[in-house]
N, C-alpha and C positions, 0 to 999 in steps of 0.2 A: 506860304498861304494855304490854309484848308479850309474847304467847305464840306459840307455833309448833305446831301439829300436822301428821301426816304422814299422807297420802293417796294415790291412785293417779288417774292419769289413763288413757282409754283410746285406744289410738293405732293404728287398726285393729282387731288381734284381739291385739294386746299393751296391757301396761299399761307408763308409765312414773311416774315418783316425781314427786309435785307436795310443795310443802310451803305449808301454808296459815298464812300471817304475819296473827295480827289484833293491829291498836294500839288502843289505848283512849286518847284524848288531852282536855285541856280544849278547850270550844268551843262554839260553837253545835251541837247534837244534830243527828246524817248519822249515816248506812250506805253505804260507796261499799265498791264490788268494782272491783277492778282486777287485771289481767292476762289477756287477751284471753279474757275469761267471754263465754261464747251465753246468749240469752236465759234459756232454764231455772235458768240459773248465776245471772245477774242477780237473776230473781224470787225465789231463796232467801233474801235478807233478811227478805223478807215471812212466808216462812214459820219462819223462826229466829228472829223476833222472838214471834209468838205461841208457836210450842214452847217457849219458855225463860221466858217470861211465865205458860202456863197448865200446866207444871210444878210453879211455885211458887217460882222465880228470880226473881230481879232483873233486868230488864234495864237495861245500862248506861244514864243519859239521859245521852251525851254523844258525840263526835266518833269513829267508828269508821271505821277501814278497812282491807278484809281485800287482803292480797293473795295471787294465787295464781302461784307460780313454781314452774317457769320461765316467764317472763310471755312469750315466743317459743311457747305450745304452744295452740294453743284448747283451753279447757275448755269440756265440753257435759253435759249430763245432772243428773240429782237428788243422785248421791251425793256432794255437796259438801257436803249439809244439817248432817249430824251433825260432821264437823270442823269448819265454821264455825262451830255453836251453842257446842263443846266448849272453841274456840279464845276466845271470848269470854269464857264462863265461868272460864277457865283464865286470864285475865288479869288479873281480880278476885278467885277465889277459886284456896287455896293449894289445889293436885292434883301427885300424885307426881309430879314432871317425870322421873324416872328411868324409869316405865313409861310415861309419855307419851313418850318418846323414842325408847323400844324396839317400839313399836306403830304400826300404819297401822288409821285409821279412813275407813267409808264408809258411807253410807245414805242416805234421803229421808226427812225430817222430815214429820209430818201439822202439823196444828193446834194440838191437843191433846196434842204432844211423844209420840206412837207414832211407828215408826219404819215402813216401808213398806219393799221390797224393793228391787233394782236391779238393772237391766242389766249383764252383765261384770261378775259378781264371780269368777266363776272368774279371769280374768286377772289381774284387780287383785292375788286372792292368790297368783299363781305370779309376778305382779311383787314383792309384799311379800316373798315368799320369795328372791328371786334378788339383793335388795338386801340381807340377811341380818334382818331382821327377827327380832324372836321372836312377836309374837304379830298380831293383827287383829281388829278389831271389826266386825261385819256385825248386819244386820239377820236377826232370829231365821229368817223365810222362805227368807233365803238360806245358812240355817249349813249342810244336810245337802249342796251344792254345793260352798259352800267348805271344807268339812272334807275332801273325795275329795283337795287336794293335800297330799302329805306334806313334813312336814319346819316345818309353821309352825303354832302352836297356834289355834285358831278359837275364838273366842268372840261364841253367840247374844245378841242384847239383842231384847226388845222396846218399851223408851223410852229416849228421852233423859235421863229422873231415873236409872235401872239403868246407863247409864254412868259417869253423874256419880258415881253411889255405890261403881262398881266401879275407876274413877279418882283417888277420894279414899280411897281402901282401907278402906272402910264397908262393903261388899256385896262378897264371894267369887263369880266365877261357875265353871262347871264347864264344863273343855273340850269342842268337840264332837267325837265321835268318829264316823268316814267308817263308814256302811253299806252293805259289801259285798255282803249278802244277799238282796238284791231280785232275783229269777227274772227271768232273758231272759224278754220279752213274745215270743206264739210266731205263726206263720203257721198257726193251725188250720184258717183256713177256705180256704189254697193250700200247691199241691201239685202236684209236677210228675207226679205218678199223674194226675190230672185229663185231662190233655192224650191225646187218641187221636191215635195215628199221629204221625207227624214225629218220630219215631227222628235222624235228621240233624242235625234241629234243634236238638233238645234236647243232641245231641253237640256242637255249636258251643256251644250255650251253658254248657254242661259245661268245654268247653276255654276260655272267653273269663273265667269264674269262674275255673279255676284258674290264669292267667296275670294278671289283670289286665287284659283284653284290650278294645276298644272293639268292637260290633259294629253291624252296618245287615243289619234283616232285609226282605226286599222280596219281596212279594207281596200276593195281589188280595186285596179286602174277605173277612173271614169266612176267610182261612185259619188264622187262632189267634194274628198276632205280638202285639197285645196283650196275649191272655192270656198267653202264655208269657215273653212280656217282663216282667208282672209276677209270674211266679212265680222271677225270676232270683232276688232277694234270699233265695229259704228253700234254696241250696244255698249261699253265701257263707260263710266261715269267722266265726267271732265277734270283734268289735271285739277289739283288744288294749287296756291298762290306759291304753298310751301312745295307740292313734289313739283311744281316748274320749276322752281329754282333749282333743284337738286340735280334735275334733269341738262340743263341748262348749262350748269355746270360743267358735263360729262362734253357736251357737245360745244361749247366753247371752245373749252382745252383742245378737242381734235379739231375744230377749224369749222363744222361745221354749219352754223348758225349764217344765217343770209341777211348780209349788211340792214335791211330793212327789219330784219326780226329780233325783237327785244328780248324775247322769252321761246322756250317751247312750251306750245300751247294745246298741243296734241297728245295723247299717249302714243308712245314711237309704236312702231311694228316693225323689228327687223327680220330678214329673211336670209341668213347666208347659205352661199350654195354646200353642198355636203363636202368639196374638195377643200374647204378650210383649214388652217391650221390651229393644231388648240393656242397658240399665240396672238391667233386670229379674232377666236371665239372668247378667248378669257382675257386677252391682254399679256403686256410684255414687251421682250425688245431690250436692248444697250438702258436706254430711259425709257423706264415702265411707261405706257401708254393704255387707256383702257380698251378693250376688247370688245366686240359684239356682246357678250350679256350685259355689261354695264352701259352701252347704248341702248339696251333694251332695257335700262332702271326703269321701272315704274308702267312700264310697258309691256308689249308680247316680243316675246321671240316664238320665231318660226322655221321650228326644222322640217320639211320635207322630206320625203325619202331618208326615212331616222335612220334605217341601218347603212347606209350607205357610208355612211359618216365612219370616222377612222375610228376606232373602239378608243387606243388611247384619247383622242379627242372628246368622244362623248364624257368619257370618265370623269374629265377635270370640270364636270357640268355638278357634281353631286357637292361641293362643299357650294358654288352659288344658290345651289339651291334647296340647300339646310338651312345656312345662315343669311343671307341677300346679301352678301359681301363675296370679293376676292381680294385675298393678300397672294400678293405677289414679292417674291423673298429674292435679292441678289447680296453679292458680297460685300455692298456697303452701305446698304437700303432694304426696307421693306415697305410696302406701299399697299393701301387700303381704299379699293375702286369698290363705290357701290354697285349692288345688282341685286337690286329686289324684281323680278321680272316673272309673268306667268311664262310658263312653256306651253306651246302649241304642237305637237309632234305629228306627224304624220306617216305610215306606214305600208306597204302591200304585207298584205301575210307569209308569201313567198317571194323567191325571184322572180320569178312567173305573172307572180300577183292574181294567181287562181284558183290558190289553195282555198276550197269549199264554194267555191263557184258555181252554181248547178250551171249555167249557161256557157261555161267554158271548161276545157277539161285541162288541170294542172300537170307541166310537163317537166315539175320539177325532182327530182329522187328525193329518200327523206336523207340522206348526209347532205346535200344541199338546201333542203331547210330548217335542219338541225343548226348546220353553220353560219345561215342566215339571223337565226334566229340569238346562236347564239351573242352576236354583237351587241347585244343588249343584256349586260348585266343583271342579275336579281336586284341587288341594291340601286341600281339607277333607275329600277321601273318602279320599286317601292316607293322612291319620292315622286311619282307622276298620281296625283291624285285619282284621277277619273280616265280608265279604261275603256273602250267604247269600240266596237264593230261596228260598221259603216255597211250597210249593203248595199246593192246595187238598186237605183230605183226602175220600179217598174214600166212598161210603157206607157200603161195607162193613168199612172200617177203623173210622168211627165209631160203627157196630153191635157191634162187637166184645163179647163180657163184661169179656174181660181186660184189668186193668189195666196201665199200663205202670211203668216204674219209679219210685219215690219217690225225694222230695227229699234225705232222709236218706239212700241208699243211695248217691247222686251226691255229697252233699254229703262222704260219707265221704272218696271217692277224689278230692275238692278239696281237703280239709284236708290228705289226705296230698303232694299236692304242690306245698301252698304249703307246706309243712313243710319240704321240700327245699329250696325256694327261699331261703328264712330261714336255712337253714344255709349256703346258696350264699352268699347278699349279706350275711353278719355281717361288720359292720366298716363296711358302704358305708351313706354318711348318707342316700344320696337314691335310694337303689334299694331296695325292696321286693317287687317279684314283676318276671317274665321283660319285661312289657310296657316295663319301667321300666330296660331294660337301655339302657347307652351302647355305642356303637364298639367303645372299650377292652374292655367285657364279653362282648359279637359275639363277642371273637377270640378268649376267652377260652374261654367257654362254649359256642359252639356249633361247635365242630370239625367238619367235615363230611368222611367217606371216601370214594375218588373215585365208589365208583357216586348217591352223594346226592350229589355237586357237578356230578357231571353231569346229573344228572334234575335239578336246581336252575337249570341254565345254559340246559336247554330249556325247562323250563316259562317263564324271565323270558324268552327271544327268542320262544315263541309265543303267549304272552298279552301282548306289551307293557310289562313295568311295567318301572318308576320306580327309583330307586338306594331311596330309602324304601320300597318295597316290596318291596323287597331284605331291607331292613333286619327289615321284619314277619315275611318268611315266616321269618324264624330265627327270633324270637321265638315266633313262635305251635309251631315247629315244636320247641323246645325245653321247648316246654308241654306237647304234645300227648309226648313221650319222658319227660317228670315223671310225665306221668296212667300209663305205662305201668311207671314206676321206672328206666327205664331210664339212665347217664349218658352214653349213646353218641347219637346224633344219626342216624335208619338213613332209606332211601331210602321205607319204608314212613311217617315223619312227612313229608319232606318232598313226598310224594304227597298226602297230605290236609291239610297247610298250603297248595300251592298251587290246592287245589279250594276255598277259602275268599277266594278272590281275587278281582276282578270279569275277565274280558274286556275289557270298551270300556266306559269311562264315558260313552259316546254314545250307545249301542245297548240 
């Protein structure tokens, strides 16, 4: 006797089609799993034998074995439980094969045949979907998740007997329907009013929000980059329908996501401390897992104290943030975690963190800020768009009553020119804001008339920089003519695109 049911497997942050073959044969009584099952996979006999026992099943006493194909793919994880018990039972007793056909089942079995939640069901369902499916069965904790994809009917269970009865067309369930209505979670308690003085700064960060843009703020202890770094996320435009999903995805698969939340509905802001590992930070491991930059998809990541970070660590930062992706390559896989993420960096100038301090006197030698300094690569600060000193605010700035401006009032004239942007790039699959522009889009979009190509030609011959820093200041400078509406490119952007530059990465 064989049955077949259909399942997902997950292969990164994608799902692909597994189908799970169980035979039931005469013999001496076995449970053998086969096709390159991980241990978790293995141990579900154990638990598929008592869920279907303490249901009130039968379980077979004879010669079983499941196989899981395509037997080329490792299978990992719990939600094998519920197609394997379903695949048994369906081999013995008669169940609609017509809707067993047209459905993909997943979940983790208890003991006691309750069903438990799982990792990556979002994927598994926009897999189930894209292979034309009609419906999917998920455990009840997971349905308000997997119901946010459209186009595939979701159906909650909470046991293995509510399948069998909704399988053998005994028991009607009722589809779930995706809950849109859950209120953005808000930043009450930040605010870019909070902040005195650093008017500049907050204009970098103003401009680095509405382009997309990576920045490195550098200055001594106590000038505010922390704080202002973490109040970037309350001027950022709101996730779209399509980067929550993407996002979502990322956060599924690691476990993330909180039984009540369907979607993320935030832009993330990670912050790992600098003792990370680049395994840590990019992903990795036996079974590739995504890393902090692809927790920061769509989001901020925030390194504080930049250099502190282990040089090879920083390093493996430059292909996420060329292309928004990381592959991650082993001996029988390779695997493609997205990470479209702005960087938020944060620096002292020295050990000391008082190097040009007039208020403090720096107690560092320069071969200890030479070597400080050196942790930071040319090519890794090339791709950080907007360079930026941070001074110390005055007393009398911080005395002030007045506050300065809000989040919302900044956040307005962000939306309005990624607004622009999104009408610029309709059509282009992998460009979304200015930071994200290629070559082709350079020549495109950022026109320059001769007195900006001139002021563009001096500033690159007396600051030094690089064909890629060439390539920034259009960009940043094409941001900074968004914030103002303009579609001309005027020697007034590209005067404070090239103030946003470093001098000498030595100095």
């Amino acid at each position: 006797m064989l049955a077949k049911i259909h399942t997902i497997a997950l292969f990164g942050v994608d799902g692909i089609a597994v189908e799970v073959e169980v035979d039931i044969a005469n013999g001496l009584p076995s449970f053998s799993t086969v096709g390159l099952a991980e241990g978790a996979v293995r141990e579900s006999k154990d638990r598929v034998k008592a869920a279907i026992n303490n249901s009130g099943y039968t379980f077979p006493n004879r010669r079983i074995t499941v196989n899981l194909a395509p037997a080329d793919v490792k299978k990992a994880g719990t939600s094998y439980d519920l197609p394997m018990a379903i695949g048994i039972l369906a081999a013995v007793e008669p169940f609609n094969q017509e809707k067993l056909a047209s459905m993909v089942l997943a979940g983790e079995l208890s003991l006691d045949g309750k069903l438990r939640a799982v990792q990556g069901i979002l994927s598994m369902v926009t897999a189930a979907r894209e292979q034309g499916k009609k419906a999917i069965l998920v455990p009840l904790a997971n349905c308000r998740e997997a119901a946010m994809v459209r186009g595939i009917e979701v159906y909650g269970l909470t046991s293995l007997d509510q399948a069998v009865e909704f399988l053998t067309d005994r028991l009607p369930l009722t589809m779930a329907i995706a809950d849109h209505s859950l209120a953005l979670p808000a930043h009450d308690d930040l605010d870019f009013s909070d902040v005195k003085g650093q008017e500049h700064v907050k204009r970098a960060m103003e401009v680095a929000a509405a382009g997309g843009h990576n920045i490195l703020l550098n200055g001594s202890p106590g000038s505010g980059k922390t704080m202002i770094a973490k109040r970037f996320a309350t001027i950022l435009p709101d996730l779209t329908f399509e980067e929550s999903l993407e996002t979502t995805k990322i956060y599924s698969i690691m476990g993330l996501l909180a039984p009540e939340q369907g979607l993320v509905r935030q832009r993330p802001f990670r912050a790992p401390h600098h003792t990370i590992s680049d395994a840590g930070l990019i992903g990795g491991g036996n079974q590739p897992r995504p890393g902090e930059v692809s927790l920061a998809h769509n989001g901020v990541l925030f390194l504080d104290e930049f250099p502190e970070y282990k040089k090879h660590v920083l390093e493996v930062l430059r292909q996420p943030m060329e292309d928004g992706s990381v592959i991650i390559s082993r001996a029988s896989t390779s695997l493609e975690f997205p990470a479209r993420f702005m960087l938020v960096a944060a620096m002292n100038p020295c050990p000391c963190g008082h190097l040009g301090d007039h208020l403090h006197n720096c107690t560092c030698s320069e071969a200890q800020i030479k070597r400080y300094k050196d942790k930071l690569s040319g090519p890794l600060l090339d791709r950080i768009d907007i360079h930026l000193e941070v001074p110390a605010v005055p007393f009398k700035e911080m005395t002030k009553g007045r506050e300065g401006e809000n989040s919302k009032t900044i956040r307005t004239r962000v939306i309005a020119a990624r607004a622009l942007q999104t009408s610029r790039f309709k059509g282009h699959k992998r460009t979304y804001a200015n930071s994200q522009m290629s070559s082709r889009d350079l020549k495109k979009y950022c026109l320059l008339d001769p007195n900006s190509l001139n002021l563009l030609e001096q500033g690159m011959e007396r600051l030094r920089l690089s064909a890629r820093a060439y390539n920034r200041i259009l960009k940043i400078a094409r941001t900074i003519a968004d914030l103002a509406g303009l579609e001309q490119i005027g020697p007034g952007h590209i005067a404070e695109a090239l103030q946003y530059r470093r001098i000498d990465r030595r100095t």
